[in-house]
N, C-alpha and C positions, 0 to 999 in steps of 0.2 A: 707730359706723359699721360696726366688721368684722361683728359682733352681727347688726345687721338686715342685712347681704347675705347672712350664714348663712342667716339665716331665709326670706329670699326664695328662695334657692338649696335649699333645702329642702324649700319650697312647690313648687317648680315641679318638683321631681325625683318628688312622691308617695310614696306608699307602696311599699317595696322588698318581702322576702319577710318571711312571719311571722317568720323567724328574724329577720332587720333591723329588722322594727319591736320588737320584745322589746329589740336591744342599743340603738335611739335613745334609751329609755327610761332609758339610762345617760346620757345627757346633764341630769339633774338630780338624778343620783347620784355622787360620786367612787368610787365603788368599782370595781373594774376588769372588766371580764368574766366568767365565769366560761370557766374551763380544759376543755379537751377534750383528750383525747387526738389526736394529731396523726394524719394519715391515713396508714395502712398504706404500706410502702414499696414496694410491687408496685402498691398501686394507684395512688401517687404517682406512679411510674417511669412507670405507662401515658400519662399526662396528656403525655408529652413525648415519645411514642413518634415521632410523626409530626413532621415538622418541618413552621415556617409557612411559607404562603408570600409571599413577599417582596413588599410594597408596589406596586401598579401608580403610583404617582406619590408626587410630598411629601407629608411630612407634616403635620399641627399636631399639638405638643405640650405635654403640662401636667408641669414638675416642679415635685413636693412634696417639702418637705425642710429643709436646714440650710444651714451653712457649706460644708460637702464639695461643695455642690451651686454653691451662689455665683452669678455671676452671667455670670465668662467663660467656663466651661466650656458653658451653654449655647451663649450667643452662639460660640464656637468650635462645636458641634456647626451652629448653622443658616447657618455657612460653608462649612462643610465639606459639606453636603447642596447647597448650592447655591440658586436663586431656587425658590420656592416652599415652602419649611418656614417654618412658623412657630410659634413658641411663646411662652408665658406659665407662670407659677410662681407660688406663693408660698414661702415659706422663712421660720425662724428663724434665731438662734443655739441651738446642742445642742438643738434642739428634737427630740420624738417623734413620732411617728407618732398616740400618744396626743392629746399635745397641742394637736395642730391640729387634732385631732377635736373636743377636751370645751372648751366654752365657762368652764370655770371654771378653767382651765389658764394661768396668763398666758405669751405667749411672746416670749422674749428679742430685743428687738431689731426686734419686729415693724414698728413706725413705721419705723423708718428702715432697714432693709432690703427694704422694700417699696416704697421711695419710689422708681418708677422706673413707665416707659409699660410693663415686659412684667406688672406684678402683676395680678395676677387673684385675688380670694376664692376659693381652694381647692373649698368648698362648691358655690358658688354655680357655678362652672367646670365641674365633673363635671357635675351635676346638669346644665346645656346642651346635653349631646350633641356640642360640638364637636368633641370631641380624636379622635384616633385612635389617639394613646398615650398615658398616663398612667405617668411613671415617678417612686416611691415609694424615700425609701429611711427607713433606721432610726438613730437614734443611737448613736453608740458610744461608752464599752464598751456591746457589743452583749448581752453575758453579762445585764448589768443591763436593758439594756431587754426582756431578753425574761422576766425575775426578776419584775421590778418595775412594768414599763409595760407589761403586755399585748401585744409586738412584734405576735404572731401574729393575734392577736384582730383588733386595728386594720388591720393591711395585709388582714386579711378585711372588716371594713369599709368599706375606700374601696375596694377592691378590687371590692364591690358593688355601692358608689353611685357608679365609673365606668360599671360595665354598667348601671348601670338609665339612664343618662343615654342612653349610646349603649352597645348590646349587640354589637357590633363594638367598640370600644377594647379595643386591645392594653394591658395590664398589666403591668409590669415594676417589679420590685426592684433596686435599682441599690446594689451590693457596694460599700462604702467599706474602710479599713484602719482601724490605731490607730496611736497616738501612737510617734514613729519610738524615739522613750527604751522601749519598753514591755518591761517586767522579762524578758517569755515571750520578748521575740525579734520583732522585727517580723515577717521573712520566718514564721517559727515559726509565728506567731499566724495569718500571710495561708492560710498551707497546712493548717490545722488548722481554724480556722473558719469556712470558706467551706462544707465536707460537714458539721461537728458544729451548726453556731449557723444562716449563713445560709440550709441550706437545708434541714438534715436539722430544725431547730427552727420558722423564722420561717415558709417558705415551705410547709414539710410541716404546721405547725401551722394555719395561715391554710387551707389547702386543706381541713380537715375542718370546716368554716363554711359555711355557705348563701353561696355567690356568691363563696365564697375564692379559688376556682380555674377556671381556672388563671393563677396569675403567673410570669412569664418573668425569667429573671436577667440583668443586665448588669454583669459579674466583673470589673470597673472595678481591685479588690483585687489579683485577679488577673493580669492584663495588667501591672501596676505588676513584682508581683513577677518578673512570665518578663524583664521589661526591666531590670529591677536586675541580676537574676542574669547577664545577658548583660553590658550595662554594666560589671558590676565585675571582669568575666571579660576584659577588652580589646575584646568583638566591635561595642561597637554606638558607632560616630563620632558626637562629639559629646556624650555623655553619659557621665562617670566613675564616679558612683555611685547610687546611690538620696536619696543629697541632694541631687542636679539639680533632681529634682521637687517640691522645694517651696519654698515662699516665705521670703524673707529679710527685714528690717526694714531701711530708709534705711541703720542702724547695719552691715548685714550678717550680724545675727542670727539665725540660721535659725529657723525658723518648724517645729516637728516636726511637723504634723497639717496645715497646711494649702497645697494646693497653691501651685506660682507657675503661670506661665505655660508653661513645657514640662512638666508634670503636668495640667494643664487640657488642653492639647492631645492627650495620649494620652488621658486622661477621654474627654475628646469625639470619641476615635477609637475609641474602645470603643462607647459609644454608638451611633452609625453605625453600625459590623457589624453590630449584634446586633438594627437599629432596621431598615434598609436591606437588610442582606446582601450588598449589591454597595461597590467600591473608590467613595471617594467622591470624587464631581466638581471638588470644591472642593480635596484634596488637596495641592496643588502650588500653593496660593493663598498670600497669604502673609495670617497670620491676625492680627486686631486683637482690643482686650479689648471689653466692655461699652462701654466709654464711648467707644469710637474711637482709643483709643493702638494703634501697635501692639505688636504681642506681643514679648517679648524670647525669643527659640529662636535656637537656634544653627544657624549657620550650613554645618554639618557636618553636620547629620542627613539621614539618608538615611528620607528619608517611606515610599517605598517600600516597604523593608523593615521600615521601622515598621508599616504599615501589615498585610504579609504575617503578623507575629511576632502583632499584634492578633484578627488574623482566625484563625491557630493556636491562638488559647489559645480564645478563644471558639466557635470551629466545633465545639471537645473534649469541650464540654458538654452535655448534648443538653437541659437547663435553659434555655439561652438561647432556644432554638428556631428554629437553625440550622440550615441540613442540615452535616450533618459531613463533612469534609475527609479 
C-alpha cells in the first residue's frame, strides 16, 4: 500500500530539475548519492540575509521524521497556534531522511506509528502542493547520518519535491539532540553540533543541490540547552534540571532521548517561533497529548518567560529566518 501511494504521489508531482530526475534514478539503486562539496560559506550566509516574512494566517503542516518528532509534540504545536493549523506526518522509529526516500529501505515501526487520522504518505503529500511547511529532521547520531546516509543529499531531495509540489512551502530542518548518557557531554554535543554537523554539514551541504535551498532551522536542540542551563542555575520555576524534559517508564525510569510531555511543549514552542514569529495564541491554554490526556507540566512554569527565553535563542540565528531581536 505505502509502495503504490509513493508511486501515485510521484506521478502526480512530474518531473523535478535534471538534477532530481538523475538522483530518482537512485531509487532502484542502494547506493547513495554522490557527494558535493557543500556550498560556500558566504554564499550560504546570503540565503539568510533577509529575514521571512511572517505568515498572513494558519498554517498546514507536513512533519517528516522519527521518534523525536512523535506525535505530541505536533499536536502541542497545533494548540499552541490555535483554530486553523493543521497538519499531517509521517515518521518512523530512528528512521533517515534516506529511508523514507528509497523504497528498499524498510522502516521501523512504520505500520504502527502511522496508525492514526494525521498520517499522510510523505511522497504522495509533498507532491500535493498543500503544505506551506514542510519540516524535516535527521537521525541521530547525526555524525553517522551524514557519513553514512547521505543527510545532505536527502534533505536536498524532499527539500525539492516540496517546492515542486508548492514553490511557496517553507522548508525547515528541525535540530534534535543526543542521548542525555552521551560520552561528549550532552550540553557539549548541543553547542558544538548545531554550527559543525547541523548546519555547517547537513544544511550547507543540501544547499549546493538543485532545489537544496533554502532550508530554514528550527534549533529545537537549542532552546533545550539555553533552558537546562537556566533550570540548573535556580532561574526557571518549575523545572530542576534537564531531566524534566524527558520521558520516564510506569517504573519511573528515565527515558535519556526521548521526550515527555514538558520537553514536547518547549519542542512545540520552538516550532511556533520559528513557524509564526509572533507569541502564540494558544499559549496559556492548557495543553493535551495526541490522544486527548492532558499533558502532565507543572504547575509553576511561567509560559511567559518560557516563551521570551524561546524566542531569544531562536531570533539569534539568522538560520531560522527570524528577524533578529
Amino acid at each position: 500500500m505505502r509502495r503504490n501511494l509513493i508511486l501515485l504521489g510521484l506521478v502526480a508531482a512530474g518531473a523535478l530539475t535534471a538534477g532530481i530526475v538523475g538522483w530518482r534514478r537512485l531509487r532502484r539503486d542502494p547506493t547513495l548519492p554522490p557527494a558535493r562539496r557543500p556550498m560556500p560559506w558566504a554564499e550560504f550566509r546570503a540565503l539568510y540575509a533577509r529575514p521571512l516574512a511572517p505568515p498572513a494566517g494558519p498554517l498546514r503542516v507536513f512533519h517528516l521524521g522519527h521518534s523525536l518528532v512523535g506525535h505530541d509534540m505536533p499536536a502541542m504545536l497545533a494548540q499552541l497556534a490555535g483554530p486553523g493549523h493543521r497538519y499531517e506526518s509521517q515518521i518512523g522509529r530512528g528512521t533517515t531522511l534516506r529511508a523514507h526516500w528509497e523504497d528498499h529501505i524498510p522502516i521501523e515501526g512504520y505500520a504502527e506509528d502511522n496508525d492514526h487520522d494525521r498520517f499522510r504518505p510523505a511522497k504522495e503529500a509533498l507532491a500535493s502542493g498543500d503544505y506551506d511547511a514542510v519540516i524535516l529532521t535527521e537521525r541521530v547520531e547525526i555524525r553517522t547520518s551524514i557519513k553514512e546516509e547521505g543527510a545532505a543529499s536527502y534533505l536536498a531531495l524532499w527539500a525539492a519535491l516540496a517546492r515542486q509540489g508548492n514553490p511557496a512551502t517553507r522548508v525547515y530542518l528541525y535540530e534534535t539532540w543526543h542521548w542525555l548518557s552521551d560520552s561528549e557531554g550532552w550540553l557539549e554535543r548541543l553547542d558544538r553540533d548545531l554550527p559543525r554537523h547541523w548546519i555547517g554539514e547537513v544544511m550547507r551541504g543540501a544547499a549546493a543541490y538543485p532545489g537544496g535551498a533554502p532550508v530554514y532551522l528550527i534549533p529545537a536542540g537549542q532552546v533545550l540547552a539555553r533552558i537546562a542551563r537556566a533550570a540548573e542555575a535556580g532561574e526557571v520555576p518549575g523545572i530542576a534540571s534537564r531531566e524534566d524534559f524527558f520521558a520516564r517508564t510506569a517504573e519511573g525510569k528515565l527515558d535519556k532521548i526521548h521526550i515527555g510531555d514538558l520537553g514536547a511543549f518547549l519542542v512545540a514552542l520552538t516550532h511556533h517561533a520559528v513557524l509564526y514569529g509572533t507569541e502564540p495564541p494558544g499559549l496559556m491554554s492548557r495543553m493535551h497529548r495526541a490522544d486527548g490526556a492532558p499533558a502532565d507540566l507543572p504547575e509553576a512554569l511561567d509560559r511567559a518567560a518560557l516563551w521570551r527565553m524561546v524566542r531569544e535563542v531562536a531570533s539569534a540565528l539568522p538560520e531560522t529566518g527570524m528577524r533578529q531581536s
